[in-house]
Backbone of each chain as nested JSON, in Angstrom:
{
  "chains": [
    {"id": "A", "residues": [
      {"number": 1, "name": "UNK", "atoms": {"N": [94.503, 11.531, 151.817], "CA": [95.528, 10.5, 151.952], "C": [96.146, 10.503, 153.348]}},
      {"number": 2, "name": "UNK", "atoms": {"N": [96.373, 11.393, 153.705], "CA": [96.642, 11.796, 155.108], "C": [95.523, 11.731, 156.233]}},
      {"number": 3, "name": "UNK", "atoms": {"N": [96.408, 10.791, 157.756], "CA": [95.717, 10.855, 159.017], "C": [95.137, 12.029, 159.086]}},
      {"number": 4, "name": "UNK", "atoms": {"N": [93.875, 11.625, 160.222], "CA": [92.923, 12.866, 160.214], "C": [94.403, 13.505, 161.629]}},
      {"number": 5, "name": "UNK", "atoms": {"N": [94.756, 13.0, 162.029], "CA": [96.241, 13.665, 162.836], "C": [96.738, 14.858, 162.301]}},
      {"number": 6, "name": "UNK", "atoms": {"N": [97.344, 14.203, 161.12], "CA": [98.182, 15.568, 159.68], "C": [96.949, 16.93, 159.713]}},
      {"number": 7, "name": "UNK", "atoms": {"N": [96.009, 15.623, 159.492], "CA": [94.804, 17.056, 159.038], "C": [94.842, 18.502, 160.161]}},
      {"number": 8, "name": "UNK", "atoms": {"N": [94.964, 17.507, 161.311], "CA": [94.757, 18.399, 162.647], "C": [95.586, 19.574, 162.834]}},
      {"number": 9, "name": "UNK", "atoms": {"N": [97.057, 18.769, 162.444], "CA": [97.777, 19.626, 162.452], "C": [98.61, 20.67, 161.394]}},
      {"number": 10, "name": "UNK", "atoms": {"N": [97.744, 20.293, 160.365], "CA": [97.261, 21.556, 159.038], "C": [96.621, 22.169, 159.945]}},
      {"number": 11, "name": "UNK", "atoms": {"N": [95.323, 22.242, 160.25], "CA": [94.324, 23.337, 160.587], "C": [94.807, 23.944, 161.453]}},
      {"number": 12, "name": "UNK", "atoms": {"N": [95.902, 23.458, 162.58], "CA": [96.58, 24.643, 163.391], "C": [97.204, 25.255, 163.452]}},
      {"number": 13, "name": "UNK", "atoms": {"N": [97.848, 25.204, 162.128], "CA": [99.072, 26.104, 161.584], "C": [98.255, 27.31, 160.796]}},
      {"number": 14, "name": "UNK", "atoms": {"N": [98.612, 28.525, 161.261], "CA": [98.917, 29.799, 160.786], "C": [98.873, 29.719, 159.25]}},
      {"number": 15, "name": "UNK", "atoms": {"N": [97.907, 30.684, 158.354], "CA": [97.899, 30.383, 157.501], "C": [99.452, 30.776, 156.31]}},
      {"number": 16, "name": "UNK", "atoms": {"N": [100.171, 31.868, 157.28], "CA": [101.316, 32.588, 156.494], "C": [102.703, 31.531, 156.91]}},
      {"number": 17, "name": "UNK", "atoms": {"N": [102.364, 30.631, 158.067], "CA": [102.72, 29.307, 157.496], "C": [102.803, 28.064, 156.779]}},
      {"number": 18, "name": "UNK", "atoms": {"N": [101.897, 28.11, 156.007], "CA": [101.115, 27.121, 155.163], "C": [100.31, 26.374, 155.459]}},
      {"number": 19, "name": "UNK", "atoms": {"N": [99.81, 26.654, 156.899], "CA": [98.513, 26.396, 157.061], "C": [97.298, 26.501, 156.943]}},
      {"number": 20, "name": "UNK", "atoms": {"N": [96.085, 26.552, 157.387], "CA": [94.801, 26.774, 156.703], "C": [94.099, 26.818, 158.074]}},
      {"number": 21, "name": "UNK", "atoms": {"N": [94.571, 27.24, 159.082], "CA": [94.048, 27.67, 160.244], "C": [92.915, 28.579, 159.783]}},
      {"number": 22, "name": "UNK", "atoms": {"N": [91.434, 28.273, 160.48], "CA": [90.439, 29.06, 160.494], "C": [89.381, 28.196, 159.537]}},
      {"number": 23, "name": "UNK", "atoms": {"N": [89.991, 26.965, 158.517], "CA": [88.886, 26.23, 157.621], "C": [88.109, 26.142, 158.611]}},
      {"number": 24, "name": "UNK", "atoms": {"N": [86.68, 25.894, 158.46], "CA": [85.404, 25.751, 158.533], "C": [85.239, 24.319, 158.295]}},
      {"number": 25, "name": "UNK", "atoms": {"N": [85.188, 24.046, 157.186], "CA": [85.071, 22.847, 156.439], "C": [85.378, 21.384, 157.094]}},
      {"number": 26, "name": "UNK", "atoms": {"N": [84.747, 19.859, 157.017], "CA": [85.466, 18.987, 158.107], "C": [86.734, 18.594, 156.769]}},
      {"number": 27, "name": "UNK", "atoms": {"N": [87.79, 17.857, 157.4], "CA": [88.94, 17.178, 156.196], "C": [88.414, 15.913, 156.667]}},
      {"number": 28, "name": "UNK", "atoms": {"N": [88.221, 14.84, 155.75], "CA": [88.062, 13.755, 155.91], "C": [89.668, 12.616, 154.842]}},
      {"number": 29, "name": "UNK", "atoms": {"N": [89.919, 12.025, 156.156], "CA": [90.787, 11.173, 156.101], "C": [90.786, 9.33, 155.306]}},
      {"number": 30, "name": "UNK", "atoms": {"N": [91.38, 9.679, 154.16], "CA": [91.077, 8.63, 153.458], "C": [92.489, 7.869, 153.046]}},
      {"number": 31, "name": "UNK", "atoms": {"N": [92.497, 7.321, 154.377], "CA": [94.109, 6.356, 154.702], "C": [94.296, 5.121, 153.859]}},
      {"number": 32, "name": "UNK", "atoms": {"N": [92.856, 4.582, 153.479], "CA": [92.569, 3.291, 152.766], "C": [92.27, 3.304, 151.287]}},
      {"number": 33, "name": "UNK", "atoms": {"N": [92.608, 5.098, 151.242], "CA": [92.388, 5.524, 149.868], "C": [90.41, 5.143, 148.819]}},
      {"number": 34, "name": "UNK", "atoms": {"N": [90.135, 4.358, 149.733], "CA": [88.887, 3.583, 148.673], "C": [87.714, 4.593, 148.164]}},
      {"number": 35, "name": "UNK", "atoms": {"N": [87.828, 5.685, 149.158], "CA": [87.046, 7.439, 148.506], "C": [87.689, 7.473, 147.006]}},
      {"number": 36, "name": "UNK", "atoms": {"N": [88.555, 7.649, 147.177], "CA": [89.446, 8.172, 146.234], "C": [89.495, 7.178, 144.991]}},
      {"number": 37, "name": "UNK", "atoms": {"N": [89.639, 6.203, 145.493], "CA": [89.507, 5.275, 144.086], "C": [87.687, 5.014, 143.433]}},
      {"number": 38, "name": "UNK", "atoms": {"N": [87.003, 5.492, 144.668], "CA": [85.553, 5.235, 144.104], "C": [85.332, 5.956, 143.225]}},
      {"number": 39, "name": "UNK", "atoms": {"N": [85.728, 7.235, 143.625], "CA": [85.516, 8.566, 142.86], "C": [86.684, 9.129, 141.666]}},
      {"number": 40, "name": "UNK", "atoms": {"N": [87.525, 7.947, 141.515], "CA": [88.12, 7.649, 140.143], "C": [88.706, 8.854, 140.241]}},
      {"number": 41, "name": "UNK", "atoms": {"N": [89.524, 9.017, 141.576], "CA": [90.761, 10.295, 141.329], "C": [91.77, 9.873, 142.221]}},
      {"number": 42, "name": "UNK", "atoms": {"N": [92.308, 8.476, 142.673], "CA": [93.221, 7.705, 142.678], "C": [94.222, 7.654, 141.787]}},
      {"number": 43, "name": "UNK", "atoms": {"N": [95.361, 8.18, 141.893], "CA": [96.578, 8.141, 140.773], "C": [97.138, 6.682, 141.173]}},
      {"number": 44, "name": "UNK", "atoms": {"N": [97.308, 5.641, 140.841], "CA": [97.613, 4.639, 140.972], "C": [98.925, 4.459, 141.001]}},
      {"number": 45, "name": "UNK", "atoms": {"N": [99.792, 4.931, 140.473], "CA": [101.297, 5.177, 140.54], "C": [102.067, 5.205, 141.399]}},
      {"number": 46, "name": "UNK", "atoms": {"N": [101.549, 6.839, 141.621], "CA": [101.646, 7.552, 143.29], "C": [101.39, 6.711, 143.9]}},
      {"number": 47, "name": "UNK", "atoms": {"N": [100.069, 6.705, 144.019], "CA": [99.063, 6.562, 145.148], "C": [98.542, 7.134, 146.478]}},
      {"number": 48, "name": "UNK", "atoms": {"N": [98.135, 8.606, 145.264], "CA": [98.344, 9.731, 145.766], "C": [96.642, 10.099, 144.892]}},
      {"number": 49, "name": "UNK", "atoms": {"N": [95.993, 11.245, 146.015], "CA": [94.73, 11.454, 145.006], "C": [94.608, 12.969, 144.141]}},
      {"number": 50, "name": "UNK", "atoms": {"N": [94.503, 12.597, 143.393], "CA": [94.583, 13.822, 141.825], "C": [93.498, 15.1, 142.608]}},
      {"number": 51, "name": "UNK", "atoms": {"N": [93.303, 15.786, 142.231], "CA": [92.538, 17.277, 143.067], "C": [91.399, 17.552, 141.885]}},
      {"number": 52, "name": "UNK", "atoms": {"N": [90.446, 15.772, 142.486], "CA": [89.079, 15.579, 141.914], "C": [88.018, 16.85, 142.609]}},
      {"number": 53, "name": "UNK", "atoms": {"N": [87.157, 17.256, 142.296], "CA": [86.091, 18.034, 142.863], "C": [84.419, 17.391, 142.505]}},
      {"number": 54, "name": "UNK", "atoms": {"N": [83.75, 16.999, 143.229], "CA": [82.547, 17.007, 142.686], "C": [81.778, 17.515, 143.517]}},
      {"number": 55, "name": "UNK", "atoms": {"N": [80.718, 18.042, 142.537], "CA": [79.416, 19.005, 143.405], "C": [78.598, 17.843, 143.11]}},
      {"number": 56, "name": "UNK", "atoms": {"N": [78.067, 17.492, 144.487], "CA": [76.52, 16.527, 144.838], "C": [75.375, 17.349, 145.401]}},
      {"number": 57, "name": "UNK", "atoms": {"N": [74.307, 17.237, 144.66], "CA": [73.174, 17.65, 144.262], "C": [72.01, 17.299, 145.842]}},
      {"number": 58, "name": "UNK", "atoms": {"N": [71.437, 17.66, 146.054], "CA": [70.254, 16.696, 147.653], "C": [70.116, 15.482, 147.735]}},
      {"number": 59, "name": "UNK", "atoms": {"N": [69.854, 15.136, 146.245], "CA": [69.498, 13.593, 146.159], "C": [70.355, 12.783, 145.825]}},
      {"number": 60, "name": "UNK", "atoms": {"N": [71.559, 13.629, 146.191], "CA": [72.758, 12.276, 145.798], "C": [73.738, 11.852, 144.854]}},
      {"number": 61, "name": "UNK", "atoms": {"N": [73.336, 12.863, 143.844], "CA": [73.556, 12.7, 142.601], "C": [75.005, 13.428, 142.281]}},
      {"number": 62, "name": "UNK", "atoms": {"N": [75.746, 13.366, 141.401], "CA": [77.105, 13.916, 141.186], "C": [76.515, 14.978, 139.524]}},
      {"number": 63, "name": "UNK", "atoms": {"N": [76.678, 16.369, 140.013], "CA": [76.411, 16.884, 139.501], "C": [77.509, 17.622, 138.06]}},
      {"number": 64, "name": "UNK", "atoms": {"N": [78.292, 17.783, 138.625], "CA": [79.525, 18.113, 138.045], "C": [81.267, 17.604, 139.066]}},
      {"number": 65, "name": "UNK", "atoms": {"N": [81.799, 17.511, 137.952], "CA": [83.23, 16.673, 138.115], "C": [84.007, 17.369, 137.274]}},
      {"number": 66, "name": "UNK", "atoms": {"N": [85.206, 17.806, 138.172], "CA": [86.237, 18.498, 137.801], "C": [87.599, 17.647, 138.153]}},
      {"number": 67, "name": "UNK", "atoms": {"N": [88.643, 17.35, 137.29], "CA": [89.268, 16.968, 137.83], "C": [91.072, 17.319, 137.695]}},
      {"number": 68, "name": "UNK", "atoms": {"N": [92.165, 18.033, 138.118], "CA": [93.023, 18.635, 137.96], "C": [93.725, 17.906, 138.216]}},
      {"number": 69, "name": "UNK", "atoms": {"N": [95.34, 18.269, 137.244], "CA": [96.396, 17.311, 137.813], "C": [97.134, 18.095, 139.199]}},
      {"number": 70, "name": "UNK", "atoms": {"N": [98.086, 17.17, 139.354], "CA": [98.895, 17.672, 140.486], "C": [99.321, 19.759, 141.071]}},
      {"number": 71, "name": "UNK", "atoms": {"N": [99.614, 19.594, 140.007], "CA": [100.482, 21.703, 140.002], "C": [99.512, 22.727, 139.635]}},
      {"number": 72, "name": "UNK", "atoms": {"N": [97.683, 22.082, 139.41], "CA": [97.118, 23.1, 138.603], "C": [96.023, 23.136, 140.189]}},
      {"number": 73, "name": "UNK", "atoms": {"N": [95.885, 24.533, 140.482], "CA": [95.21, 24.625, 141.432], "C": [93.416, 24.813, 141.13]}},
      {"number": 74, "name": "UNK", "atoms": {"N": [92.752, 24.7, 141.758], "CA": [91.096, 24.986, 141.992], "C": [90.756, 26.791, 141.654]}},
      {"number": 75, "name": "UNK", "atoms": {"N": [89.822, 26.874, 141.243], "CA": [88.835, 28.159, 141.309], "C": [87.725, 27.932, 142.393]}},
      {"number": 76, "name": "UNK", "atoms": {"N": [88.028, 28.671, 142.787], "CA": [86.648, 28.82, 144.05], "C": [85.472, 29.647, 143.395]}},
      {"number": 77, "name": "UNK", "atoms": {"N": [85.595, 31.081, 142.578], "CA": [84.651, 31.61, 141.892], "C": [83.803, 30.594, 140.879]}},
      {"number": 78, "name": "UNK", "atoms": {"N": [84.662, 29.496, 140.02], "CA": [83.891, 28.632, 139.161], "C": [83.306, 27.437, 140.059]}},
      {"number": 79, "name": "UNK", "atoms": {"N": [83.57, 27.355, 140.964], "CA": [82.851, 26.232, 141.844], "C": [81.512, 26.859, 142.488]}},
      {"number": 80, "name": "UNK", "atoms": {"N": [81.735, 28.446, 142.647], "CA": [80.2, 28.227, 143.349], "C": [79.732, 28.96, 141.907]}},
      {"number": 81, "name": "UNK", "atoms": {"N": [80.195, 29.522, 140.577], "CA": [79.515, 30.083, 139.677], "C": [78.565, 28.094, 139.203]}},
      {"number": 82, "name": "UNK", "atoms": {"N": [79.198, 26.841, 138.883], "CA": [78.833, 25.887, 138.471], "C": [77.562, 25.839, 139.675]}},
      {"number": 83, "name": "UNK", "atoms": {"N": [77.809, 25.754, 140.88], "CA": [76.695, 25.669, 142.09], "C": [75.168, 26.284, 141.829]}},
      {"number": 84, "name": "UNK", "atoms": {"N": [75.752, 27.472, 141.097], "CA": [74.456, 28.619, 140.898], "C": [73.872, 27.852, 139.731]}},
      {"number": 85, "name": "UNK", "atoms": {"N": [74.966, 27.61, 138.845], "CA": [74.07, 27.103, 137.355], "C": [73.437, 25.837, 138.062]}},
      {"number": 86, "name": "UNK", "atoms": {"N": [74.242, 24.749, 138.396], "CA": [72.967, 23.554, 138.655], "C": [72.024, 23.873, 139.885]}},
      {"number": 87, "name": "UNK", "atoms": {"N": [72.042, 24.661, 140.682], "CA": [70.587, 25.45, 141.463], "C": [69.739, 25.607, 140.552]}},
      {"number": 88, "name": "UNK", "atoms": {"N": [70.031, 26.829, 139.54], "CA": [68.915, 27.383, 138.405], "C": [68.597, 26.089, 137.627]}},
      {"number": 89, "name": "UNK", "atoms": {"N": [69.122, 25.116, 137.613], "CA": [68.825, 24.132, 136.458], "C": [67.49, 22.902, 137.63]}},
      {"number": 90, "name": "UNK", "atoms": {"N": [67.604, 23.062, 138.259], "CA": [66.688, 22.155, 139.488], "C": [65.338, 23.118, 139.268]}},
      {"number": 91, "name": "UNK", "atoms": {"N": [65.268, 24.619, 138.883], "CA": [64.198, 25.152, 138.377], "C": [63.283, 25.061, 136.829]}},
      {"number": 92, "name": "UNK", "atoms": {"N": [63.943, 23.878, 136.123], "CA": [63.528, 23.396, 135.287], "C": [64.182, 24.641, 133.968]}},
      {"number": 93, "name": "UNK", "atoms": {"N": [65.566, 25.164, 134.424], "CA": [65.794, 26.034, 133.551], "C": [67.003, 25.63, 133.129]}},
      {"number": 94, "name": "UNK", "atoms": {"N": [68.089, 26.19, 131.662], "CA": [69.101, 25.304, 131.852], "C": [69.999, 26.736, 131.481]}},
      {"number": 95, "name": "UNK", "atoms": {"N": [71.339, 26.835, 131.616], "CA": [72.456, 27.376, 131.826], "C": [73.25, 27.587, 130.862]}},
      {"number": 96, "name": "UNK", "atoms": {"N": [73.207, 28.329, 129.885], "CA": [74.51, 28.908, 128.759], "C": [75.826, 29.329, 129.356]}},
      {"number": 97, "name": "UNK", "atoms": {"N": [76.629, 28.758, 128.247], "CA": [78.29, 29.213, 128.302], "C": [78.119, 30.698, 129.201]}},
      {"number": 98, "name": "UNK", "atoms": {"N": [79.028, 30.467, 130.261], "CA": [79.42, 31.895, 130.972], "C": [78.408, 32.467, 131.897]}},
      {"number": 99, "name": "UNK", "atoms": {"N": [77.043, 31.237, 131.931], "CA": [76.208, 31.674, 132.978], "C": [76.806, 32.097, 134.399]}},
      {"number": 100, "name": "UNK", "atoms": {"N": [76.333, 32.966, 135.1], "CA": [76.521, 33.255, 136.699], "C": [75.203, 34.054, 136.886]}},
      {"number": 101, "name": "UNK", "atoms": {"N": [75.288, 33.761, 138.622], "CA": [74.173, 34.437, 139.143], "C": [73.799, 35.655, 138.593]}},
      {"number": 102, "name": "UNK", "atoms": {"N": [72.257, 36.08, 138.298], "CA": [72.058, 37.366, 138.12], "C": [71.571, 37.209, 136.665]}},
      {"number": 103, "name": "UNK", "atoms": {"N": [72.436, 36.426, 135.941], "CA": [72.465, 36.451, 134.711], "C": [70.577, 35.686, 134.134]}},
      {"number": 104, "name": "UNK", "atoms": {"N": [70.449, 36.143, 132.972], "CA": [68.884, 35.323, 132.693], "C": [69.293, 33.877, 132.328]}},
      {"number": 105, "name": "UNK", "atoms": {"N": [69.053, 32.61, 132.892], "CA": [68.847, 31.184, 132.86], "C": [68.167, 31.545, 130.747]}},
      {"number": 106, "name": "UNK", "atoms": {"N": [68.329, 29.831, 130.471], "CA": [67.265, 29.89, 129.504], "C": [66.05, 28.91, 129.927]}},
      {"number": 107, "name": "UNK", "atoms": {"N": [64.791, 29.217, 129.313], "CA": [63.728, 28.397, 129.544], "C": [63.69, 27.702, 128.467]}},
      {"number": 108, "name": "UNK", "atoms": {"N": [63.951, 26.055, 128.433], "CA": [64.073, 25.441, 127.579], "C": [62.712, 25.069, 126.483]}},
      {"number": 109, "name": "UNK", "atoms": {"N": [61.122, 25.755, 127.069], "CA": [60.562, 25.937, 126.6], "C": [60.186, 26.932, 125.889]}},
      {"number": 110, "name": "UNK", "atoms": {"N": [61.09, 28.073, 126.173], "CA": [60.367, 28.935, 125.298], "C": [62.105, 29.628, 125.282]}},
      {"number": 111, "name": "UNK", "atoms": {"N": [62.917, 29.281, 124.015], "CA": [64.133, 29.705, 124.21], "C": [64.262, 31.104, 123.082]}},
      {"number": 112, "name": "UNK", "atoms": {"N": [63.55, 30.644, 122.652], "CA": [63.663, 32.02, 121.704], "C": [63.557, 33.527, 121.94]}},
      {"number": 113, "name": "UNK", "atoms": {"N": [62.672, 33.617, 123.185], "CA": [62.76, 34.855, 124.253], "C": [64.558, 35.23, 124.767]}},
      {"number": 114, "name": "UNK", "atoms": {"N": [64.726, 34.155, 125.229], "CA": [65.7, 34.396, 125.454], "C": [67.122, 35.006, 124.306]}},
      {"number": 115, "name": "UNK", "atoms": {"N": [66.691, 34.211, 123.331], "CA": [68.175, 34.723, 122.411], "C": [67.816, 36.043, 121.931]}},
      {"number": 116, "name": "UNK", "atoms": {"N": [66.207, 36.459, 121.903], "CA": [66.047, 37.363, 121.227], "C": [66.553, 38.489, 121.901]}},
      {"number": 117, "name": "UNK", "atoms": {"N": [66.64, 38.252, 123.635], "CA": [67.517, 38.973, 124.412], "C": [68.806, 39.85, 124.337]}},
      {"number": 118, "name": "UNK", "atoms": {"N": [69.127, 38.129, 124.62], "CA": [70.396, 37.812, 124.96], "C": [71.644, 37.861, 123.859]}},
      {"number": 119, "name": "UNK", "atoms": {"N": [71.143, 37.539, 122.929], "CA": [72.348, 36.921, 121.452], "C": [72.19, 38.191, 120.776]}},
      {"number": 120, "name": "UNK", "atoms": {"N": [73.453, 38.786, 120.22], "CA": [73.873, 39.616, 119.571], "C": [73.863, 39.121, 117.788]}}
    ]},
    {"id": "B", "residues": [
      {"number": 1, "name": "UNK", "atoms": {"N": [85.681, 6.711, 133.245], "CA": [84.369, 6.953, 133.876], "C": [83.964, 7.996, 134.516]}},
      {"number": 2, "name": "UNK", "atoms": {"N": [83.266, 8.825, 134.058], "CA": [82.617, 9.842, 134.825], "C": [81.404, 9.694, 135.704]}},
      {"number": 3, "name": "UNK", "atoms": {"N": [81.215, 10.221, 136.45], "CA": [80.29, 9.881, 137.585], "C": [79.339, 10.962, 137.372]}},
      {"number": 4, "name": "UNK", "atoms": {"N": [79.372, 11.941, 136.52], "CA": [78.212, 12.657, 136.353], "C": [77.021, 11.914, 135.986]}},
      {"number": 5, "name": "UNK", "atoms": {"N": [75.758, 12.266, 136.472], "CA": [74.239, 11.964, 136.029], "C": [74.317, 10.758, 136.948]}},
      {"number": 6, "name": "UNK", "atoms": {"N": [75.075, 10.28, 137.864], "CA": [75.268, 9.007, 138.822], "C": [75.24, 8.978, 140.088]}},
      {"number": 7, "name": "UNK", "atoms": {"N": [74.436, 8.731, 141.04], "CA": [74.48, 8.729, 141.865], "C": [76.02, 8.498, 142.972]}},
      {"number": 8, "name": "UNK", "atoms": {"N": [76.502, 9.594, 143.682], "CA": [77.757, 9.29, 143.922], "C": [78.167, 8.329, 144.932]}},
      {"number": 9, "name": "UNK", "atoms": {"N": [79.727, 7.876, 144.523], "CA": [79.881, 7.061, 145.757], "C": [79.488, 6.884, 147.192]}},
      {"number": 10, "name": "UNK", "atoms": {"N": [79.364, 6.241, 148.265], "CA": [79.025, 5.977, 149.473], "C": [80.791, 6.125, 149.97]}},
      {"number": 11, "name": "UNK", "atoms": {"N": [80.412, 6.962, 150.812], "CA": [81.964, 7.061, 151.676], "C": [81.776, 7.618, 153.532]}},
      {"number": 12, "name": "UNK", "atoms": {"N": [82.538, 6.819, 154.181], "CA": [82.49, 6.967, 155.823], "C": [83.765, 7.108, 156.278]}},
      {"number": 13, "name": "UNK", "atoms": {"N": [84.226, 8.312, 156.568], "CA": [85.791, 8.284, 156.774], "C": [85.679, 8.908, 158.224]}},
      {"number": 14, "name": "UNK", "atoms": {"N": [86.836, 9.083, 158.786], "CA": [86.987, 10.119, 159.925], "C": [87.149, 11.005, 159.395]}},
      {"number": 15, "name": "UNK", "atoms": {"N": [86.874, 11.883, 159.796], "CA": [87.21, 13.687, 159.713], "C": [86.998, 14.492, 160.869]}},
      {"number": 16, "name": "UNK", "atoms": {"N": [88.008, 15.471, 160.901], "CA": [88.476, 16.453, 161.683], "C": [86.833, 18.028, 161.49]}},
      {"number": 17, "name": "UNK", "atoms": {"N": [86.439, 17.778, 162.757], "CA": [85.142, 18.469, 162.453], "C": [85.519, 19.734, 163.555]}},
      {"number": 18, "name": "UNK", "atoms": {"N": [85.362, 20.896, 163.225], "CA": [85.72, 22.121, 164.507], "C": [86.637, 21.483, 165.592]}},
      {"number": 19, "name": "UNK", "atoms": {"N": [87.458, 20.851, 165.206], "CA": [88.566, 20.492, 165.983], "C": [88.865, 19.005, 166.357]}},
      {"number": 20, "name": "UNK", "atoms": {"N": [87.644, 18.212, 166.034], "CA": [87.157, 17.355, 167.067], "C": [87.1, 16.047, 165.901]}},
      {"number": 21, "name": "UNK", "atoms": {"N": [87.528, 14.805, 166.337], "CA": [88.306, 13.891, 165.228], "C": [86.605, 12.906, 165.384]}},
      {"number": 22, "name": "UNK", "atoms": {"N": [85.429, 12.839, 163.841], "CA": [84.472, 12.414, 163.986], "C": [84.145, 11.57, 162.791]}},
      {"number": 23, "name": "UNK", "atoms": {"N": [83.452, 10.788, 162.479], "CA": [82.883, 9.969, 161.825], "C": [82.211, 11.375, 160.731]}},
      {"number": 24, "name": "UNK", "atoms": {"N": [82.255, 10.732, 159.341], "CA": [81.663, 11.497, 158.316], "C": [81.156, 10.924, 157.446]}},
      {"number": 25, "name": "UNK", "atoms": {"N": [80.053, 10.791, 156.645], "CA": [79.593, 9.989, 155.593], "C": [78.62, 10.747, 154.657]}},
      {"number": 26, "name": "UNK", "atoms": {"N": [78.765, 10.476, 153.616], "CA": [77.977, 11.262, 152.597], "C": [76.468, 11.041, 153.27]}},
      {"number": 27, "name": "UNK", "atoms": {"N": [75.796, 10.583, 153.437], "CA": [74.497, 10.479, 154.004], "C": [74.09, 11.49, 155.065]}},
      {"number": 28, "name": "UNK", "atoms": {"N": [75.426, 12.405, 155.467], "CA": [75.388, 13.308, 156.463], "C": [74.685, 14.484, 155.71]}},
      {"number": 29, "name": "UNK", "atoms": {"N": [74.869, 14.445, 154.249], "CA": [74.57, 15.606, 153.673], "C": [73.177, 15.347, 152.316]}},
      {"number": 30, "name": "UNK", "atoms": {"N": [72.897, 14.504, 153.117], "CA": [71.143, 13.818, 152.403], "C": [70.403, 15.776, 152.026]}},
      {"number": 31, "name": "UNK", "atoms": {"N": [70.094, 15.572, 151.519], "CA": [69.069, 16.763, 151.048], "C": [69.697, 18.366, 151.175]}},
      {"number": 32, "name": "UNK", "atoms": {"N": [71.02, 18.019, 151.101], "CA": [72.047, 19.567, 150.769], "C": [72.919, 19.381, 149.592]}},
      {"number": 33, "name": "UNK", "atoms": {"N": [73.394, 20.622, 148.988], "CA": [74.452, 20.494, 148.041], "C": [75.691, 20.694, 149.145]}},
      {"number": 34, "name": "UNK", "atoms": {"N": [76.365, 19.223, 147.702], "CA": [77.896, 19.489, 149.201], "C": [78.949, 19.412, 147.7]}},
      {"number": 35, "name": "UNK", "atoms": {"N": [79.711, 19.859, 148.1], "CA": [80.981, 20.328, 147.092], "C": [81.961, 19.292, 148.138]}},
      {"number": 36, "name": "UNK", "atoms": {"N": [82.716, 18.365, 147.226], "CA": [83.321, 17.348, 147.627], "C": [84.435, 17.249, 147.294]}},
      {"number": 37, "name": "UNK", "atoms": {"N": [85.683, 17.228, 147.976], "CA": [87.253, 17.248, 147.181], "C": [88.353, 16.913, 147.612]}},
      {"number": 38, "name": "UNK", "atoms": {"N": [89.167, 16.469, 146.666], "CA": [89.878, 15.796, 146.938], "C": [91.809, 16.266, 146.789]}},
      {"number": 39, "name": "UNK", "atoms": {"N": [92.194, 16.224, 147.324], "CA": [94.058, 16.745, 147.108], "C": [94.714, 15.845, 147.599]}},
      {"number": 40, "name": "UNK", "atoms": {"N": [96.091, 15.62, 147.152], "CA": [96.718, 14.958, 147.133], "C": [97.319, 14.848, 148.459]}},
      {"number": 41, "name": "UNK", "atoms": {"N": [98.085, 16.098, 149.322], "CA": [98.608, 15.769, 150.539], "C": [98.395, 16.912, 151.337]}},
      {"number": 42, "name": "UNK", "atoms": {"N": [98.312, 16.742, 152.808], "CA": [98.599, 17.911, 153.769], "C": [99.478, 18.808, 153.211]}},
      {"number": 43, "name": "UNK", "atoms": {"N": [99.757, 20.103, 153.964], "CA": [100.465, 20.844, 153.143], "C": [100.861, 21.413, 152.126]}},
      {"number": 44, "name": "UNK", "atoms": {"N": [100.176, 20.899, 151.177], "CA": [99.9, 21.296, 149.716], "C": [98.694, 22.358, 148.972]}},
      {"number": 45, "name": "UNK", "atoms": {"N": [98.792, 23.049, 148.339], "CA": [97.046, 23.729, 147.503], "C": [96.218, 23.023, 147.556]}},
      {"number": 46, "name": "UNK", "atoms": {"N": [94.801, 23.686, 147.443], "CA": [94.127, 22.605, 146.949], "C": [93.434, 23.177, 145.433]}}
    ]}
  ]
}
């Protein structure tokens, strides 16, 4: 919602000032809001954008959508644990409750290996 | 509406890149996973 200006001068503030000096990451400035309303995390009220997340896939695709209200902050561990599951799932494998790296994927062809594993 | 299984929006904004105030567009990130997000204001969590 904020000039890429504001943005600028977030990133140069000290982070034990409430800044975020040192992101990596670019901030992209969406003054005209129309990101935000594409991606259906436009609070219309406000007009202010809700703390949407989506992971896009190579080809474009919106893989997963998270979307939080105002006071509830992000997980960074469940954003790249979801990353790992739709990686393993591009291997033609798919992802049980509480999957993370390391963990055995299931093979949707032959799943019964797996529970015979896995399931208690 | 959820946008899962959908090809995502098209977006070209400015953004603040290693310092430097640049043109950005999803097409920048053709054939990578990009984690995309959104917050409400400067100064705030995300």
């Amino acid at each position: 919602m904020d000039s890429e200006h504001s943005h600028k001068h977030w990133l140069n503030q000290p982070r034990n000032q409430g800044g975020i000096q040192g992101t990596e990451y670019p901030l992209l400035s969406d003054m005209k809001k129309q990101a935000s309303r594409d991606y259906g995390v436009l609070h219309e009220g406000k007009g202010i954008s809700l703390r949407g997340l989506f992971l896009i896939n190579p080809a474009g695709e919106v893989e997963v959508e998270m979307i939080n209200n105002f006071p509830i902050g992000r997980s960074s561990d469940e954003i790249l644990r979801v990353l790992d599951a739709a990686q393993e799932s591009k291997k033609g494998m798919v992802c049980p409750m509480n999957f993370s790296k390391g963990k055995e994927a299931i093979n949707p062809k032959d799943a019964k290996t797996w529970f015979s594993k896995n399931a208690k | 509406m959820t946008l899962v299984g959908q090809k995502a929006p098209d977006f070209k904004l400015t953004g603040v890149v290693n310092g430097e105030f640049k043109p950005v567009a999803l097409a920048d990130y053709k054939d990578k996973w990009l984690v995309l997000f959104f917050y409400p204001l400067d100064f705030t969590f995300v």
